[in-house]
N, C-alpha and C positions, 0 to 999 in steps of 0.2 A: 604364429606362422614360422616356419622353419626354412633351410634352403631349398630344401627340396619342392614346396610347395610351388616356389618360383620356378625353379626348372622345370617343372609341372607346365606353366603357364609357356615359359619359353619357347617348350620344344610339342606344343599345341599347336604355337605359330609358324616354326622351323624344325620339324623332326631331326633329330641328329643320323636317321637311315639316311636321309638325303644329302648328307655331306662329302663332299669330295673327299676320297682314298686317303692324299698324300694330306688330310688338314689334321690336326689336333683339337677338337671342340669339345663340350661336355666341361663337367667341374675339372680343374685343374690346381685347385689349391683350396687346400679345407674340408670342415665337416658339412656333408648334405644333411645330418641331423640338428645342426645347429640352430638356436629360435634368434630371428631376423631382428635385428634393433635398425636397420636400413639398409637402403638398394641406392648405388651409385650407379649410373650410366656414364659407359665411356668408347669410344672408337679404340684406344690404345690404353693397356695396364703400363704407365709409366710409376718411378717413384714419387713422383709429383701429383701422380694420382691416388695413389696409394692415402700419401700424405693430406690428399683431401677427401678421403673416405674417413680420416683419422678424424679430422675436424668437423666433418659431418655424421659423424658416430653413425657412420653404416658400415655392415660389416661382412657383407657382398659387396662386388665389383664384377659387372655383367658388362662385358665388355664384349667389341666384336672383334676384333684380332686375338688371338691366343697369345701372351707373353709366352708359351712355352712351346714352341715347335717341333726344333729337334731335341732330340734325349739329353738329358743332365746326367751327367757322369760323378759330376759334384757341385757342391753347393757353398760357395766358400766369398761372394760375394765381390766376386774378382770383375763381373760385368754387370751391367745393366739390366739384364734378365735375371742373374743369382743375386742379385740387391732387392727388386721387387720379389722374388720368389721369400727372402730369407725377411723383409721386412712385412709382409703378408701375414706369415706362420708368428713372426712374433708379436702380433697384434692381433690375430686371432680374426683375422679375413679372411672370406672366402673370395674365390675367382674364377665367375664362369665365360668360357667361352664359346662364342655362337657361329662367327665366319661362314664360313662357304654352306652350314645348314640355312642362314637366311639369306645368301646370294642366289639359293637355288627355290628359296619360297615365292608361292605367289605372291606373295603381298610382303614381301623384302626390299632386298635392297637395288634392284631395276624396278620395283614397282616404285619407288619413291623417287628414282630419278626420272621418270614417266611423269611423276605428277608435277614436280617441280616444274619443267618441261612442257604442260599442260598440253601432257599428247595422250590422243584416246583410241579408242578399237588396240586394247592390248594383247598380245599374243608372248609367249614363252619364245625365245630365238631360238634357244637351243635344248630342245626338249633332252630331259635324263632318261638312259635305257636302264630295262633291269627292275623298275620300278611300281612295275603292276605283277601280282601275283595271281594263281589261279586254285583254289579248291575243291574237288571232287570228294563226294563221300556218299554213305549210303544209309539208310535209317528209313526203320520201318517206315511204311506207307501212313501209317494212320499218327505218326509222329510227325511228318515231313512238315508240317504246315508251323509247328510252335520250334523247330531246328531254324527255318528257314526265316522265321521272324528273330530269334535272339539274335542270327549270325548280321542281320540286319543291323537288329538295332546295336551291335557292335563295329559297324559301319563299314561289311563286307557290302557288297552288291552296287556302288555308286559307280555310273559312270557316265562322265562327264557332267551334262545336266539332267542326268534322272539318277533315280535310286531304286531300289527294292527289286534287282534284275538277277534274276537268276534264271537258269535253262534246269527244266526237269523231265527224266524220265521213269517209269515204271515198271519195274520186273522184278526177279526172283532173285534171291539169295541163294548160295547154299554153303551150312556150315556143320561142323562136329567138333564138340569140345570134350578135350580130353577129360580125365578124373579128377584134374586138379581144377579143372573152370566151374565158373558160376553162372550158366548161362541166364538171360533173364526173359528168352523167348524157348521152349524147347526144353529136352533133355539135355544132359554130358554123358558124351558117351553113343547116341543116337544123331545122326544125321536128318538135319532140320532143314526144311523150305522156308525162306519167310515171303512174305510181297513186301519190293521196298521201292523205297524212291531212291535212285541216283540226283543228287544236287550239283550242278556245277556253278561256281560263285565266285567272284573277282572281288578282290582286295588292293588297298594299297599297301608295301609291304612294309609300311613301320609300325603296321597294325596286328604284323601276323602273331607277336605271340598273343596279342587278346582277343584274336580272330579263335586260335586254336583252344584259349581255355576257356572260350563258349560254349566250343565244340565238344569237348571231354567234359563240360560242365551237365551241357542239355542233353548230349546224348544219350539213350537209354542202356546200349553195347555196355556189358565188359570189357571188350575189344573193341575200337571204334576203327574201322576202315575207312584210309582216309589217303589222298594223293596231294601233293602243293609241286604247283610247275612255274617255271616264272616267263611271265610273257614276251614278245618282242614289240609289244605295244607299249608306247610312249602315252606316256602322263603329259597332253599340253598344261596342266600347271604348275608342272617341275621341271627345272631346268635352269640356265643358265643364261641369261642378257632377256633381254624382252624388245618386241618392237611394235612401233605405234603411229600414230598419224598427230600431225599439227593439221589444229583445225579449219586454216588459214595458211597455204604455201608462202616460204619465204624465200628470198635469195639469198644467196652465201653469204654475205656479209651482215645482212639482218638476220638468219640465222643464227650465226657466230657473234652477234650481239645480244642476241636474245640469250644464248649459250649462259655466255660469260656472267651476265647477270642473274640468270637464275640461278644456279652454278656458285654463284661469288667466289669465283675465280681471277685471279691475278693477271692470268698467262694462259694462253691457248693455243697450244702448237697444231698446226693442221697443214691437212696435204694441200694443194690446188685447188680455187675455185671449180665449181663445173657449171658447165653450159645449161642449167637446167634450175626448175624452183625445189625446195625441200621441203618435201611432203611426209616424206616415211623416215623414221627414224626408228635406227636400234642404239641401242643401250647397254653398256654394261662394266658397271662397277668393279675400282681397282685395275689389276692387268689382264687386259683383253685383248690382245695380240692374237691371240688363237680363234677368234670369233670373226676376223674380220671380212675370211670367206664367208662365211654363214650370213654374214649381212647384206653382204654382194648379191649370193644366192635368193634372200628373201626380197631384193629390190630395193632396198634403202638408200635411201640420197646421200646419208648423214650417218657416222655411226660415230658413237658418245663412249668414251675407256680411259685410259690411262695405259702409262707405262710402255707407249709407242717407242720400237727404237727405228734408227735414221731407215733400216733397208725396208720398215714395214710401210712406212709412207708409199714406197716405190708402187706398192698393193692396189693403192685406190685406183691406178688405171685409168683415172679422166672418168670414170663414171661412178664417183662416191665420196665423198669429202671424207675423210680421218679425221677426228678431232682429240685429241690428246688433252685432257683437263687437269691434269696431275690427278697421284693414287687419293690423297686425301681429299680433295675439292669433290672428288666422285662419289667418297662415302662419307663425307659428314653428318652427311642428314640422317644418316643411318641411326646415331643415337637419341634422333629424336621421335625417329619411328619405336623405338625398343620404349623411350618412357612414356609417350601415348598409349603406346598398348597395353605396359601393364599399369600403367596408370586404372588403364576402366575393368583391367582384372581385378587390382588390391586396392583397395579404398580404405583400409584402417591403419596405414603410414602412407608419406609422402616414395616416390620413387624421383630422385634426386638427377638431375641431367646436370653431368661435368661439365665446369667450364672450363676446365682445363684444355689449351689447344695445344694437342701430339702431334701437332704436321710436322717430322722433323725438315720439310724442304721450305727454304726459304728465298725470296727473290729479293736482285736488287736494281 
């Protein structure tokens, strides 16, 4: 097995299309052809991490923060970031990073604080735009049916809980190809009728380029005519925070108890009790200041983040508690969802969960 096979596996779980603009994810140090002697799990590439991928002779580091953000200009081991970068390279580690591609997956990193939480009826908070694509193309009539199955079963046509949907219609072609074509219906040179099907077919878009080499694959054309539009329809299971229900309403302080412990968290900074039980909760791992209307909006009692400052409190308005867990205490678990998972992928090495603890924030 190689890196790449892993990345493979990673971005099955978390497409890197779905990662937020301003993030850095994808390999960030090392060879993707390299053959795996082992997989370390970590929240943060420190050099203490590092130094226990050395001890544990693996030679990946799948990490969910990107140790590399902004650009390196040089590499000279003057911080904390060019020390892990320069002692990576010379040990011959690799370093993937996944962030905001699995903050934004279903089954990420609000879906684990949902379950820790043991809240159900899950919803996306904050669905991603941009994210559904749309295909148009045309192929003979008497082709449509085996077009229509490949682009399937390359897993264009799903939406939501069905599959296999596509819109067709029936009519005529008209083409002429000049002396240099090869037509394979018709002359070159004579203008041709065919009878064709129009196909129109949705996709998600981290799929589009092996939507399209299905399409140039199966197609019969020399020339494949063919349109991609991209939708204003929302993927509910892309996006950003999730929200959900306790099974069982609690009051603020049972709540904020329940919080803390599931949570194993220190410290809870929160806005104002409210007058009311806590039924609906959103969620959303790391800093979530920007969600906190979107929570209001979807009715939440309770909204679960980090990295609150003093004016956001002001937000809750008596009808929503703010709950502030620190950035770490929100994603911890996160590295335990990464070595679950590829745990029941790769079963011929162990996939290693760091015990190294990077919360650089400490109470006293």
């Amino acid at each position: 097995m190689i890196v790449q096979d892993v990345i493979n596996h990673l971005e099955a779980l978390a497409p890197l299309a779905y990662a937020e603009d301003f993030d850095n994810v994808g390999l960030l140090v090392g060879d993707k052809n390299a053959k795996i002697t082992g997989v370390l799990v970590t929240l943060d590439t420190l050099e203490t991490v590092v130094d226990e991928a050395i001890d544990k002779k693996c030679n990946l580091i799948v990490s969910f923060h990107p140790i590399i953000f902004k650009g390196l200009k040089k590499i000279t081991g003057k911080n904390y970031v060019e020390r892990v970068v320069l002692k990576a390279i010379k040990n011959d580690i690799a370093i993937y990073a996944i962030h905001t591609a699995l903050d934004n997956a279903w089954q990420g990193v609000n879906h684990m604080i949902c379950d820790q939480l043991k809240l159900v009826n899950k919803r996306v908070l904050i669905p991603q735009s941009n994210t559904i694509k749309k295909l148009t193309t045309y192929v003979p009539k008497q082709e449509a049916q085996q077009l229509r199955t490949a682009l399937f079963n390359a897993g264009a046509g799903n939406i939501g809980n069905y599959d296999n949907c596509s819109f067709n219609v029936d009519g005529f072609g008209t083409f002429k190809g000049n002396a240099n074509s090869n037509p394979v219906v018709g002359e070159k040179e004579i203008l041709h009728t065919e009878a064709e099907t129009k196909i129109t077919i949705t996709y998600a878009k981290h799929l589009e380029s092996k939507i399209l080499k299905t399409l140039f694959k199966t197609h019969s054309y020399e020339e494949v005519a063919y349109e991609i539009t991209t939708l204003e329809n929302k993927n509910q299971h892309i996006g950003m925070g999730m929200l959900g229900e306790l099974e069982n309403p609690m009051d603020g302080p049972c709540f904020l108890e329940h919080l803390k412990a599931k949570m194993n968290t220190e410290c809870i900074r929160h806005s104002a009790l409210i007058n009311k039980s806590i039924k609906k909760v959103a969620v959303l791992g790391g800093s979530g200041s920007f969600a906190i209307q979107a929570a209001q909006a979807a009715g939440a009692d309770a909204f679960v983040t980090a990295d609150l400052k003093y004016h956001d409190f002001f937000m809750a308005e008596n009808n929503i508690i703010l709950a502030d867990i620190g950035h770490y205490e929100s994603e911890q678990y996160t590295k335990n969802l990464l070595v679950a998972y590829l745990t029941k992928k790769i079963t011929n090495f162990a996939i290693v969960l760091s015990n190294t603890n990077t919360n650089p924030v400490k109470y006293f």
